[in-house]
N, CA, C and O atoms as a printed pandas DataFrame, in Angstrom:
     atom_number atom_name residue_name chain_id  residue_number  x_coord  y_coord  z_coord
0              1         N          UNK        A               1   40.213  181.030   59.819
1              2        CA          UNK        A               1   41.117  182.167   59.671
2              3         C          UNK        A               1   41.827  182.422   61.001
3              4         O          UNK        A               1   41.177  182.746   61.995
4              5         N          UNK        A               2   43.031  182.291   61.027
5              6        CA          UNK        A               2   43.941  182.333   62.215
6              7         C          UNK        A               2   43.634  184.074   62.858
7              8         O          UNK        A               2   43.411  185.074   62.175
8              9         N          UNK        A               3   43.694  184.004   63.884
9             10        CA          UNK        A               3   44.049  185.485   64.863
10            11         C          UNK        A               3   44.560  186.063   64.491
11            12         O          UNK        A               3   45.056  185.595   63.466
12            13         N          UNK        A               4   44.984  187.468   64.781
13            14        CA          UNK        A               4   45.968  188.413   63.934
14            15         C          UNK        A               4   46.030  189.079   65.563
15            16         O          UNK        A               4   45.261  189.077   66.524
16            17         N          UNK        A               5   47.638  189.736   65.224
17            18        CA          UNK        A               5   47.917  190.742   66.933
18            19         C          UNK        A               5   46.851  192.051   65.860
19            20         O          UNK        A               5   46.243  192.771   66.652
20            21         N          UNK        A               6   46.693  192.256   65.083
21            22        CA          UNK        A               6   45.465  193.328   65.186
22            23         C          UNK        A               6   44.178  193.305   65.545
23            24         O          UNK        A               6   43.658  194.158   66.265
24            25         N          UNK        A               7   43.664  192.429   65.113
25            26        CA          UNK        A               7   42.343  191.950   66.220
26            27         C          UNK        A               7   42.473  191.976   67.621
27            28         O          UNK        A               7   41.534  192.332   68.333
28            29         N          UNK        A               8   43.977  191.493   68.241
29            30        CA          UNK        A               8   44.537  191.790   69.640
30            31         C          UNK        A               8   44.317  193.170   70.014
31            32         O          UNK        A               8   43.283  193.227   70.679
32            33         N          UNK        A               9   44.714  194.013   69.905
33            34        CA          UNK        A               9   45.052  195.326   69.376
34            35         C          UNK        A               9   44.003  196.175   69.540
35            36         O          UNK        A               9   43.805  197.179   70.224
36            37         N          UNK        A              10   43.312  195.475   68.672
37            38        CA          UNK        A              10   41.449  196.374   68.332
38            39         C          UNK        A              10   40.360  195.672   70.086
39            40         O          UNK        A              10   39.387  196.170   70.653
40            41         N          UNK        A              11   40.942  194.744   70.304
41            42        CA          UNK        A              11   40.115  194.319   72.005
42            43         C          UNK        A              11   41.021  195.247   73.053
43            44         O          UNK        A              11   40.744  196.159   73.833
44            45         N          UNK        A              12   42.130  194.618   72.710
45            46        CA          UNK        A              12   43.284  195.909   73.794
46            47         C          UNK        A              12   42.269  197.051   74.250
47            48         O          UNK        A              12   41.645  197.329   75.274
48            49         N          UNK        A              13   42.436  197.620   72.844
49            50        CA          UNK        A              13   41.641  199.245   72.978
50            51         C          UNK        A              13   40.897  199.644   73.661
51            52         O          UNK        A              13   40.690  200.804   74.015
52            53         N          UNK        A              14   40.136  198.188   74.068
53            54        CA          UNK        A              14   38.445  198.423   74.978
54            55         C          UNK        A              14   38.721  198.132   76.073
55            56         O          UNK        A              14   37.777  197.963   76.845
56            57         N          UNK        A              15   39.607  198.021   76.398
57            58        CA          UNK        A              15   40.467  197.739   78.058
58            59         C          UNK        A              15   40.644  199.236   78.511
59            60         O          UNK        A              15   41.229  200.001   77.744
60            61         N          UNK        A              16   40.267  199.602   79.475
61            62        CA          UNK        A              16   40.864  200.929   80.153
62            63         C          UNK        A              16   41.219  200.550   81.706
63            64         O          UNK        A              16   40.685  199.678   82.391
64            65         N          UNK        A              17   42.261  201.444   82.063
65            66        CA          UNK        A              17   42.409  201.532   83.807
66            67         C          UNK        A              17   41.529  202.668   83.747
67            68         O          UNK        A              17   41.649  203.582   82.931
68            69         N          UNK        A              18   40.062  202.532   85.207
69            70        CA          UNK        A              18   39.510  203.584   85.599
70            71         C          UNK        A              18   39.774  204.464   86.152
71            72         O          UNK        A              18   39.106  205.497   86.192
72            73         N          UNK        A              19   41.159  204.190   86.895
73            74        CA          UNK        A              19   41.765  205.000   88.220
74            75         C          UNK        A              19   42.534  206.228   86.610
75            76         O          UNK        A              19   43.070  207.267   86.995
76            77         N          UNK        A              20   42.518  206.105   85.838
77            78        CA          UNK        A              20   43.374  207.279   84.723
78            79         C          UNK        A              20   41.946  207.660   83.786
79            80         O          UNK        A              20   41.081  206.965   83.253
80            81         N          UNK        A              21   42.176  209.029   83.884
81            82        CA          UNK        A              21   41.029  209.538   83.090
82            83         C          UNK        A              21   41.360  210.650   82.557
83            84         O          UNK        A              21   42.015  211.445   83.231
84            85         N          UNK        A              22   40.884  211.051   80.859
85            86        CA          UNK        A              22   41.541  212.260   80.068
86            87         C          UNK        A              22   40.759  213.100   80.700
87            88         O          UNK        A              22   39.693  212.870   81.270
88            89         N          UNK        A              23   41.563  214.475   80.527
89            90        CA          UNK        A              23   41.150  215.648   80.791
90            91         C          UNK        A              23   39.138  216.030   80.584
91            92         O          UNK        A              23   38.405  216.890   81.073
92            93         N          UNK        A              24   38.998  215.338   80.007
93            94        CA          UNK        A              24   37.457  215.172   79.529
94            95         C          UNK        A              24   36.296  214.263   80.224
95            96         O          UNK        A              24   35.085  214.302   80.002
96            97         N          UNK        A              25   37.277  213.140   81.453
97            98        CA          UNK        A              25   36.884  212.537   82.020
98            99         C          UNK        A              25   36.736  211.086   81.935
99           100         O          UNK        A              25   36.499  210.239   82.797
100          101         N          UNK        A              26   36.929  211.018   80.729
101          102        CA          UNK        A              26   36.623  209.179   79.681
102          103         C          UNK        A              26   38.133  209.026   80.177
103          104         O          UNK        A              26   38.958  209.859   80.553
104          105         N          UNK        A              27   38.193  207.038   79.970
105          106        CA          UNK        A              27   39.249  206.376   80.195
106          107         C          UNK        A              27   40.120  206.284   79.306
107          108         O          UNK        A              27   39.866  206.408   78.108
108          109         N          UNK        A              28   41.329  206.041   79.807
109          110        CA          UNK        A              28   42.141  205.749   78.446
110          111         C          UNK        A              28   42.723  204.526   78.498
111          112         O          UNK        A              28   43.378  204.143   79.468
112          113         N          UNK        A              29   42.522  203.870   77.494
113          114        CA          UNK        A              29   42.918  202.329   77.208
114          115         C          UNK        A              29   44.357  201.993   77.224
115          116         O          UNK        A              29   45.333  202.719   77.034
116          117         N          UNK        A              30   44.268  200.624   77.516
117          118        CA          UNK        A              30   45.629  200.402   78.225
118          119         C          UNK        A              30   46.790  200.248   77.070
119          120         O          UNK        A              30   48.004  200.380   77.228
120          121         N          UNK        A              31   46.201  199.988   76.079
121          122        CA          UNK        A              31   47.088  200.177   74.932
122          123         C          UNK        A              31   47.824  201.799   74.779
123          124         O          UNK        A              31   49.002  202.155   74.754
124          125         N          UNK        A              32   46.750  202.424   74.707
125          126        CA          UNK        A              32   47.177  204.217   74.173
126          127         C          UNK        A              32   48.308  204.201   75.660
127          128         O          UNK        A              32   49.436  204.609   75.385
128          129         N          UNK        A              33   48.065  203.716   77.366
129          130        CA          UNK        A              33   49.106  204.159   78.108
130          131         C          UNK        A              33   50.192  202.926   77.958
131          132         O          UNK        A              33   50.900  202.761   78.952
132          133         N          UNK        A              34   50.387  202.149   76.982
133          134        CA          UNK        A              34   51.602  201.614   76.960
134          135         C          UNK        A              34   51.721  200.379   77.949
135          136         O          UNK        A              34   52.688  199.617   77.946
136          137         N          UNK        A              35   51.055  200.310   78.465
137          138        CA          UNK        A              35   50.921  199.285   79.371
138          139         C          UNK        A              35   50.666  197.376   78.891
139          140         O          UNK        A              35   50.435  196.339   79.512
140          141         N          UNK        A              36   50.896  197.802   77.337
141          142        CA          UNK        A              36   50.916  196.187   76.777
142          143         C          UNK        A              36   52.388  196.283   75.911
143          144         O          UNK        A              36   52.700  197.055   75.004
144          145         N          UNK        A              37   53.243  195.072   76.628
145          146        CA          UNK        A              37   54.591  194.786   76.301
146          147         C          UNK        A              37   54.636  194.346   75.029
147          148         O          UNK        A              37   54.937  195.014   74.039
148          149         N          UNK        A              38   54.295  193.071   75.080
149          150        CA          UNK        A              38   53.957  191.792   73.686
150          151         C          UNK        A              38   52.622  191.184   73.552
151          152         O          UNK        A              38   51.893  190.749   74.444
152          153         N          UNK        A              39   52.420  191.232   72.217
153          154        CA          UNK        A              39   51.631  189.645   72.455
154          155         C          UNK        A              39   52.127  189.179   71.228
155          156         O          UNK        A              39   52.645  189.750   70.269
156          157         N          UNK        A              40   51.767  187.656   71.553
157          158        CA          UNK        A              40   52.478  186.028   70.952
158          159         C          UNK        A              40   50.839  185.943   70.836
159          160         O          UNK        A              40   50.064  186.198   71.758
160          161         N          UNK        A              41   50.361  185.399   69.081
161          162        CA          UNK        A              41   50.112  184.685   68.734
162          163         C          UNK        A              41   50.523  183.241   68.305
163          164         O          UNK        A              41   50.848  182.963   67.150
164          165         N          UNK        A              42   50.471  182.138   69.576
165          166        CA          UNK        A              42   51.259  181.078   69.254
166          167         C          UNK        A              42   51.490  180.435   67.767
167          168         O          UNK        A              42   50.710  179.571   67.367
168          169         N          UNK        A              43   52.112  180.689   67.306
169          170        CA          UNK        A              43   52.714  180.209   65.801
170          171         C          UNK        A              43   52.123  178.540   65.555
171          172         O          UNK        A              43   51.614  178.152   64.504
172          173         N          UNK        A              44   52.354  177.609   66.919
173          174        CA          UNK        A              44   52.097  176.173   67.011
174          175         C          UNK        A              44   50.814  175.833   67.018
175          176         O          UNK        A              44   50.368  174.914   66.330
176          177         N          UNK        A              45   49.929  176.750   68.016
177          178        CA          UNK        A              45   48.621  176.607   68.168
178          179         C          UNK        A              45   47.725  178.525   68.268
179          180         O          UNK        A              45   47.554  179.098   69.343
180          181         N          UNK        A              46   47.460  178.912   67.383
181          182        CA          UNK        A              46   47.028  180.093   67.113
182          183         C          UNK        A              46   45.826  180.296   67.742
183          184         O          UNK        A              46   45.314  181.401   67.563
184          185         N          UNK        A              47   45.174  179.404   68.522
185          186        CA          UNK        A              47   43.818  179.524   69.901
186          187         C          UNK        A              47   44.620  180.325   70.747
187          188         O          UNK        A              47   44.027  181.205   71.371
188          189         N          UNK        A              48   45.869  180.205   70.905
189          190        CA          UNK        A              48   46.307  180.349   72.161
190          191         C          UNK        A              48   47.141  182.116   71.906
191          192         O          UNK        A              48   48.050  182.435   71.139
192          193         N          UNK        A              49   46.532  182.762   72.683
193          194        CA          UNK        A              49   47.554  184.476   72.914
194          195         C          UNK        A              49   48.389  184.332   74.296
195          196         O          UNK        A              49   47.955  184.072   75.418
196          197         N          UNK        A              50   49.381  184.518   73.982
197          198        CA          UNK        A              50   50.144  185.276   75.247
198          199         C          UNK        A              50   50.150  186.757   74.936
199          200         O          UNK        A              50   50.268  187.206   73.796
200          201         N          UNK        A              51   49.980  187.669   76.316
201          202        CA          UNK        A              51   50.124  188.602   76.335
202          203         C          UNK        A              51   51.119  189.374   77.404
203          204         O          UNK        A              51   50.605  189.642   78.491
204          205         N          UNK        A              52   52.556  189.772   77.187
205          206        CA          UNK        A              52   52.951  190.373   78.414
206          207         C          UNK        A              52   52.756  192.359   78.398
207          208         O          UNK        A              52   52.986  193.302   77.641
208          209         N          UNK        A              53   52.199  192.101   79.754
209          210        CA          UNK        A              53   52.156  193.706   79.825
210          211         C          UNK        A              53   52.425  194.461   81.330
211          212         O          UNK        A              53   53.219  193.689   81.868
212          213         N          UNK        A              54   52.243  195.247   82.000
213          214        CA          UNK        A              54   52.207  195.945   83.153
214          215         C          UNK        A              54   51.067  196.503   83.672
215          216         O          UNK        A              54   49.958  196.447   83.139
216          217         N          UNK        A              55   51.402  197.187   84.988
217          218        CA          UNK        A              55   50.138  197.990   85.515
218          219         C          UNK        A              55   51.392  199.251   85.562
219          220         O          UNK        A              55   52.594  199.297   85.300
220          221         N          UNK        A              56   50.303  200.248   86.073
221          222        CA          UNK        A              56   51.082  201.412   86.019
222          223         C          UNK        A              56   51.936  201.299   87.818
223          224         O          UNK        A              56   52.797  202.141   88.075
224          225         N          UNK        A              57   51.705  200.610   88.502
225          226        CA          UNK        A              57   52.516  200.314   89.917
226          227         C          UNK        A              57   51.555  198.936   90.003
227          228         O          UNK        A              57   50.428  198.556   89.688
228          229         N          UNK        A              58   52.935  198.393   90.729
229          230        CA          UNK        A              58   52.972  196.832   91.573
230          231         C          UNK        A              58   51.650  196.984   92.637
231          232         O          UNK        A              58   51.258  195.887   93.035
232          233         N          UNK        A              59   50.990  198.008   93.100
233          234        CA          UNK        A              59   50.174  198.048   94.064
234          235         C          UNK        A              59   48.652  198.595   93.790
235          236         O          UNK        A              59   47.827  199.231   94.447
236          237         N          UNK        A              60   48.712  197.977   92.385
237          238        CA          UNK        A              60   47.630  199.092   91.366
238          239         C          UNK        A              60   45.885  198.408   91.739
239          240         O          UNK        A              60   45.489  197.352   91.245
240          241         N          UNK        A              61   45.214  199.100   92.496
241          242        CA          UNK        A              61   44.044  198.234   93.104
242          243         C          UNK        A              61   43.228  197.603   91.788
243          244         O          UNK        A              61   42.423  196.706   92.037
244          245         N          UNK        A              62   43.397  198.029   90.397
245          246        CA          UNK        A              62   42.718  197.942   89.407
246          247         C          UNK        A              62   42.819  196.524   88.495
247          248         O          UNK        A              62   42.009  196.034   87.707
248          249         N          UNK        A              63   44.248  196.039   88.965
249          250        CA          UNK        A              63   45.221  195.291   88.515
250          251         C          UNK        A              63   44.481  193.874   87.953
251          252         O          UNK        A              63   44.588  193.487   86.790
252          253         N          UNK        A              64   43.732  193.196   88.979
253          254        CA          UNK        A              64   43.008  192.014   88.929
254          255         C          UNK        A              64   41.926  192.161   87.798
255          256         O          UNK        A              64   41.597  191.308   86.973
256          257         N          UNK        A              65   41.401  193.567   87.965
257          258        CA          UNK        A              65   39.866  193.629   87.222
258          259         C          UNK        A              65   40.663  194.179   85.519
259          260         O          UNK        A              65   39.947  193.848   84.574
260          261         N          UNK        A              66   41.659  194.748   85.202
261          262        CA          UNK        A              66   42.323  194.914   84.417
262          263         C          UNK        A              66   42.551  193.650   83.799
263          264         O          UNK        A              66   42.084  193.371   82.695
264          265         N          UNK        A              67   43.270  192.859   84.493
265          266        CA          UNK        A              67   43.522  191.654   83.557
266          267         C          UNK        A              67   41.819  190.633   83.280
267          268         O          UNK        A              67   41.349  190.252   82.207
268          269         N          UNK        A              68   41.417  190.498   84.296
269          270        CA          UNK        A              68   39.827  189.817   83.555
270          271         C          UNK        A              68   39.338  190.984   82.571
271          272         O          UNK        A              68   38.373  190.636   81.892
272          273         N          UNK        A              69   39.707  192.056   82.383
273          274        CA          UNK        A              69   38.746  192.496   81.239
274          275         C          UNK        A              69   39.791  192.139   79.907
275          276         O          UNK        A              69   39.344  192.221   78.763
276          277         N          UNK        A              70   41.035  191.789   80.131
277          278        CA          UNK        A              70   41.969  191.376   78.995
278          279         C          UNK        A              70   41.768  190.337   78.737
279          280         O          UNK        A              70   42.050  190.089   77.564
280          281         N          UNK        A              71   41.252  189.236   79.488
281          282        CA          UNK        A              71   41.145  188.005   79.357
282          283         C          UNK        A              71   39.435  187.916   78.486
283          284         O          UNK        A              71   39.148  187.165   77.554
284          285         N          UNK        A              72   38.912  188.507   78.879
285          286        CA          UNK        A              72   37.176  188.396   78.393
286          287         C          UNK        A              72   37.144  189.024   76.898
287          288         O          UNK        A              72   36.292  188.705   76.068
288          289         N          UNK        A              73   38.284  190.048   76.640
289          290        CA          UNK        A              73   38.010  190.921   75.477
290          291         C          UNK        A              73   38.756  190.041   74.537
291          292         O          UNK        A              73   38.184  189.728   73.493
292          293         N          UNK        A              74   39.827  189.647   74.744
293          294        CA          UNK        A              74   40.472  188.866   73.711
294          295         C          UNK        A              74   40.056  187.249   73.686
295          296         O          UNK        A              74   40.573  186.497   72.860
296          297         N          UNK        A              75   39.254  186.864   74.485
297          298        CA          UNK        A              75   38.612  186.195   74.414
298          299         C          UNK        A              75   37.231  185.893   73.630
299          300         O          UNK        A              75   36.596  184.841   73.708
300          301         N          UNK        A              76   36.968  186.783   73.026
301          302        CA          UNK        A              76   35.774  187.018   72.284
302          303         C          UNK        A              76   36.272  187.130   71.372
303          304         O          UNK        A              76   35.352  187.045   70.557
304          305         N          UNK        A              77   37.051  187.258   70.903
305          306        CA          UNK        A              77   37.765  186.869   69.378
306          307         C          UNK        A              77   37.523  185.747   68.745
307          308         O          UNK        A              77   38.178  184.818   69.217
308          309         N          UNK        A              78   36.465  185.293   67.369
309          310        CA          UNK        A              78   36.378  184.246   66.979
310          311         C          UNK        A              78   37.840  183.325   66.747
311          312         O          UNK        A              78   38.815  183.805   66.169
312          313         N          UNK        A              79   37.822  182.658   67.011
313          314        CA          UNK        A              79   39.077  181.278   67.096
314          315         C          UNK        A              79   40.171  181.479   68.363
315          316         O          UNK        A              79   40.993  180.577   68.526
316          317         N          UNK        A              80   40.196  182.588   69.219
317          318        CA          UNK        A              80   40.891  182.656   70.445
318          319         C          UNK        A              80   40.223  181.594   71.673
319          320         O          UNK        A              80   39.212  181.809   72.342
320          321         N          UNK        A              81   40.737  180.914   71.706
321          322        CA          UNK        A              81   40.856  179.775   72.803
322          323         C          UNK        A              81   41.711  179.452   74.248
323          324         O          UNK        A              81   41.514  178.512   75.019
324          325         N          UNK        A              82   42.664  180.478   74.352
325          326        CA          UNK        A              82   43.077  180.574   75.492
326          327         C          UNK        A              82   43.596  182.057   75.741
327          328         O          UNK        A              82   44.001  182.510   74.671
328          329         N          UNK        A              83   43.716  182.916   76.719
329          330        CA          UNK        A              83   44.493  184.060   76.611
330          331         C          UNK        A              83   45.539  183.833   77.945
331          332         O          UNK        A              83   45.213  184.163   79.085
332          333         N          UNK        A              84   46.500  183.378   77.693
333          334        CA          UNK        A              84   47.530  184.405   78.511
334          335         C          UNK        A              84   47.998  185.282   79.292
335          336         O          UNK        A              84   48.311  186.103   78.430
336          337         N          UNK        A              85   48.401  185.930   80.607
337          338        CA          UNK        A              85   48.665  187.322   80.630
338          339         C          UNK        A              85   49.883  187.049   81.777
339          340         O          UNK        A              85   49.653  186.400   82.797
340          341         N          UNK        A              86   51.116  187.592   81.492
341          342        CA          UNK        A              86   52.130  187.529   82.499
342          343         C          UNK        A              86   52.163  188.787   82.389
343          344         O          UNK        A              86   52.289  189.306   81.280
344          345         N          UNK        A              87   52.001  189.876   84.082
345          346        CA          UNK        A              87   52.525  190.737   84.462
346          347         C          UNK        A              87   53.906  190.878   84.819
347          348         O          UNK        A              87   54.250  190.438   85.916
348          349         N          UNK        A              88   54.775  191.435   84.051
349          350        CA          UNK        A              88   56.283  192.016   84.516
350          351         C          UNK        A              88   56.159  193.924   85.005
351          352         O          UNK        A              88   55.299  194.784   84.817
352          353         N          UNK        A              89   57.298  193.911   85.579
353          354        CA          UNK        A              89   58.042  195.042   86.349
354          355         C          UNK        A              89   58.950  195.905   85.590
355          356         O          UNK        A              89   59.076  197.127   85.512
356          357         N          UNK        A              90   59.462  195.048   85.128
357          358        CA          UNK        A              90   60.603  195.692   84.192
358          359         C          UNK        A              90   60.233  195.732   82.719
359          360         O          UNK        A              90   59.746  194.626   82.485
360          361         N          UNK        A              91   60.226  196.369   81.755
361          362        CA          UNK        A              91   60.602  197.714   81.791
362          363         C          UNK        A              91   59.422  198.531   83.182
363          364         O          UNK        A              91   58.211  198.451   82.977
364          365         N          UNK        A              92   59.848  199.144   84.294
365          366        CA          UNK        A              92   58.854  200.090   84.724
366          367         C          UNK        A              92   58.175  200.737   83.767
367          368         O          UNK        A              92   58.593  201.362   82.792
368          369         N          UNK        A              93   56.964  200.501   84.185
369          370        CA          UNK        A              93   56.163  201.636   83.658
370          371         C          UNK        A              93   55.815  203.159   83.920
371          372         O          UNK        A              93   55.464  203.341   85.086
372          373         N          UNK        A              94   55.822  204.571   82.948
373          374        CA          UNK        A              94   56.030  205.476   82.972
374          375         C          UNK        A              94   55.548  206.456   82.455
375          376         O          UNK        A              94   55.406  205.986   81.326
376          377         N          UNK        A              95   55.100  207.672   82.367
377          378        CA          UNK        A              95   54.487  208.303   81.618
378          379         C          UNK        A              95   54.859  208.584   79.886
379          380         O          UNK        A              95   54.137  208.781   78.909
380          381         N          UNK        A              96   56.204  208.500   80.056
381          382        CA          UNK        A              96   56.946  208.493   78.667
382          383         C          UNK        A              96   56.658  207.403   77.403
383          384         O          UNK        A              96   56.907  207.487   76.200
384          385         N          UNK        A              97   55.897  206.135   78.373
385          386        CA          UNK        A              97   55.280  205.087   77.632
386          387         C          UNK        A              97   54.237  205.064   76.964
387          388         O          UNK        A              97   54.072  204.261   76.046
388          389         N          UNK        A              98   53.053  206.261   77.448
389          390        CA          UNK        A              98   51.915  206.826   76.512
390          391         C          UNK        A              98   52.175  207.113   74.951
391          392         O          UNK        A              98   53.206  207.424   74.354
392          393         N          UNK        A              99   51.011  206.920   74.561
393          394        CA          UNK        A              99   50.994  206.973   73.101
394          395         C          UNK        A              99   51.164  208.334   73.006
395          396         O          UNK        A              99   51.191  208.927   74.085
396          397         N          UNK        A             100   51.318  209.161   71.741
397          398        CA          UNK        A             100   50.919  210.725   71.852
398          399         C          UNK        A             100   49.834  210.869   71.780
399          400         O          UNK        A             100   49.480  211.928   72.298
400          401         N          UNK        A             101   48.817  210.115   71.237
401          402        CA          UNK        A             101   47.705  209.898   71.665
402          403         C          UNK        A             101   47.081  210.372   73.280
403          404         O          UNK        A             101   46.402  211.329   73.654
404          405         N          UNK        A             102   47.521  209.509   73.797
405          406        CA          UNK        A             102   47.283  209.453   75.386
406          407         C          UNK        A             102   47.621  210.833   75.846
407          408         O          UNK        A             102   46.868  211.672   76.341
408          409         N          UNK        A             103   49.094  210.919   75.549
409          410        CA          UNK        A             103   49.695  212.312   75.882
410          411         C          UNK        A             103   49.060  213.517   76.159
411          412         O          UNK        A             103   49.008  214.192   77.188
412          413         N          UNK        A             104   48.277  213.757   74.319
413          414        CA          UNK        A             104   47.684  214.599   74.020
414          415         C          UNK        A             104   46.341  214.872   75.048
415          416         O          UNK        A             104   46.056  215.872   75.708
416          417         N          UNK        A             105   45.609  213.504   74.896
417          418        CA          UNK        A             105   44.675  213.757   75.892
418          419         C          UNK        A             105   44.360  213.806   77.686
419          420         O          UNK        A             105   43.411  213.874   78.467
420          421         N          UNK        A             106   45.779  213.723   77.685
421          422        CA          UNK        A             106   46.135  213.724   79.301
422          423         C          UNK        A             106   46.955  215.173   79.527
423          424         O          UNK        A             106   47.155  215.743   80.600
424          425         N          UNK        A             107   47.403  215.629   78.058
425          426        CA          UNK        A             107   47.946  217.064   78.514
426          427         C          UNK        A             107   49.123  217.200   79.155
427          428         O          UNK        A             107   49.495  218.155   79.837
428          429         N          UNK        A             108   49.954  215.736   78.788
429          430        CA          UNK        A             108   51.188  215.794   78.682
430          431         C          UNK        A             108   51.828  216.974   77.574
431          432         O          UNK        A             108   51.357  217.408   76.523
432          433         N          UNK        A             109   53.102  217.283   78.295
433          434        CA          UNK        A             109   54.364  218.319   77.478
434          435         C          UNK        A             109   53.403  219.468   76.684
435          436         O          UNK        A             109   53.819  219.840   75.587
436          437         N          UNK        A             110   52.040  220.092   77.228
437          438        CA          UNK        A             110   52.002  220.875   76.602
438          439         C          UNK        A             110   52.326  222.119   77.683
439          440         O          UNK        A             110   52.573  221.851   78.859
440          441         N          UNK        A             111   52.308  223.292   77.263
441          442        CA          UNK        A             111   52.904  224.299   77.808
442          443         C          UNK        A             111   51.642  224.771   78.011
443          444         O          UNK        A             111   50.663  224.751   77.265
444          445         N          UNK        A             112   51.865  225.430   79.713
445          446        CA          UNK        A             112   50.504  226.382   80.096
446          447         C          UNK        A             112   50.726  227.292   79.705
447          448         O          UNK        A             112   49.927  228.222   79.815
């Protein structure tokens, strides 16, 4: 049974940056802050994910240990055989990129 980007998706989830934490103290996954661009399930060879995504800054100390936990989680996916990960710049990343999800629990746009 080939990969699905929802199985992607559902490992994403278990990815968090530690340096961001909800109002409650727990992490929030890098999916809910927007921080995953694409992913390519290769159509030719379906072992193989590309994933493009960001850090929240070019200077993000988390950055390295972020991507090995992307690489280990989607890697544990029965039939995933290679993972991928090109960091880009552009689109910058931003707070506006959070899920409302995230939002909500970071206490974005609500009114004091």
């Amino acid at each position: 049974m080939p990969v699905t980007k929802d199985q992607v998706i559902d490992q994403l989830k278990l990815v968090s940056d530690p340096e961001v934490m909800d109002r409650e103290g727990k992490p929030v996954d890098i999916w809910e802050m927007g921080l995953i661009y694409n992913i390519d399930v290769v159509e030719e060879d379906p072992t193989i994910i590309n994933i493009r995504m960001t850090l929240t800054s070019q200077g993000c100390p988390m950055g390295q240990m972020i991507q090995r936990d992307v690489v280990t989680r989607v890697g544990s996916i029965p039939g995933v055989g290679k993972t991928n990960i090109e960091i880009v710049w552009q689109p910058q990343w931003n707070p506006s990129m959070l899920s409302d999800v995230a939002k909500k629990r970071l206490g974005f746009g609500e009114e004091e």
